[in-house]
C-alpha positions, 0 to 999 in steps of 0.5 A: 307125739309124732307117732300119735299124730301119724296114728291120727294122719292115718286113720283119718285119711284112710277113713275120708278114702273109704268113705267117699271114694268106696261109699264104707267106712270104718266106724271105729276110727272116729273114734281112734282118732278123738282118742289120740287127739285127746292123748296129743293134746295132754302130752304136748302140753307136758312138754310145753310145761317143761319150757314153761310156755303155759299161760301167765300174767305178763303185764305183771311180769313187766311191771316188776323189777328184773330181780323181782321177776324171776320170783314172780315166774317161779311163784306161777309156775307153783301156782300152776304146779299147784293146779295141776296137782289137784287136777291130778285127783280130778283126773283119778276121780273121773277114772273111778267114775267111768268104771266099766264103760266102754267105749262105742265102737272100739270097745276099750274099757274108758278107764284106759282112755281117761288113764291119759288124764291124770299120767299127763297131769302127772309130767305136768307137775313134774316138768313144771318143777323142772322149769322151776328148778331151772329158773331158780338155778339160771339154765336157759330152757330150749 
């Protein structure tokens, strides 16, 4: 993640330096940095799951017994296990469906671009089980 937003820093800088200081540019970092944006947004949102700090119904956690709780976190996370799984085949359809397009300017094929989607769907559902594993066994997660 910090490679990727170094990437982004980077290319985008340098892309505000040429463009208002020696009037050029280049067209294809727009494009590098949408793309590694999108990937940075997928992979920290596996770590996140991993600390399960994804979106849940708090009111209903405080409602709930301590004991009862527990179940309820575990029984979201599947849920949202469960989300990111079928997201999973969205993903691979979306794959499918970009074919052999490629991209604008940086004339990479899109299946690699949309590639991201499902492998980080992918982490998701695997360190949305870890979380799960971890409540179910009592290990606090940093």
């Amino acid at each position: 993640m910090i490679f990727a937003f170094a990437l982004m820093t980077v290319t985008y800088f340098g892309q505000i330096v040429l463009r208002y200081v020696f009037q050029t540019g280049l067209r294809w970092t727009e494009e590098l940095t949408r793309y590694t944006n999108i990937a940075l947004v997928m992979v920290g949102s596996a770590v996140m799951a991993g600390k399960g700090a994804h979106i849940n119904v708090s009111a209903l956690e405080m409602a709930v017994s301590f004991k009862a709780r527990k179940w309820l976190v575990i029984f979201q996370q599947l849920l949202t296990a469960a989300f990111f799984g079928f997201a999973i085949f969205i993903a691979v359809d979306m794959m499918n469906l970009a074919g052999t397009q490629v991209s604008t300017n940086m004339r990479i094929p899109m299946k690699i671009v949309y590639g991201i989607f499902p492998v980080a769907f992918s982490i998701l559902v695997f360190q949305t089980f870890v979380f799960i594993m971890n409540q179910i066994f009592g290990k606090e997660v940093e």
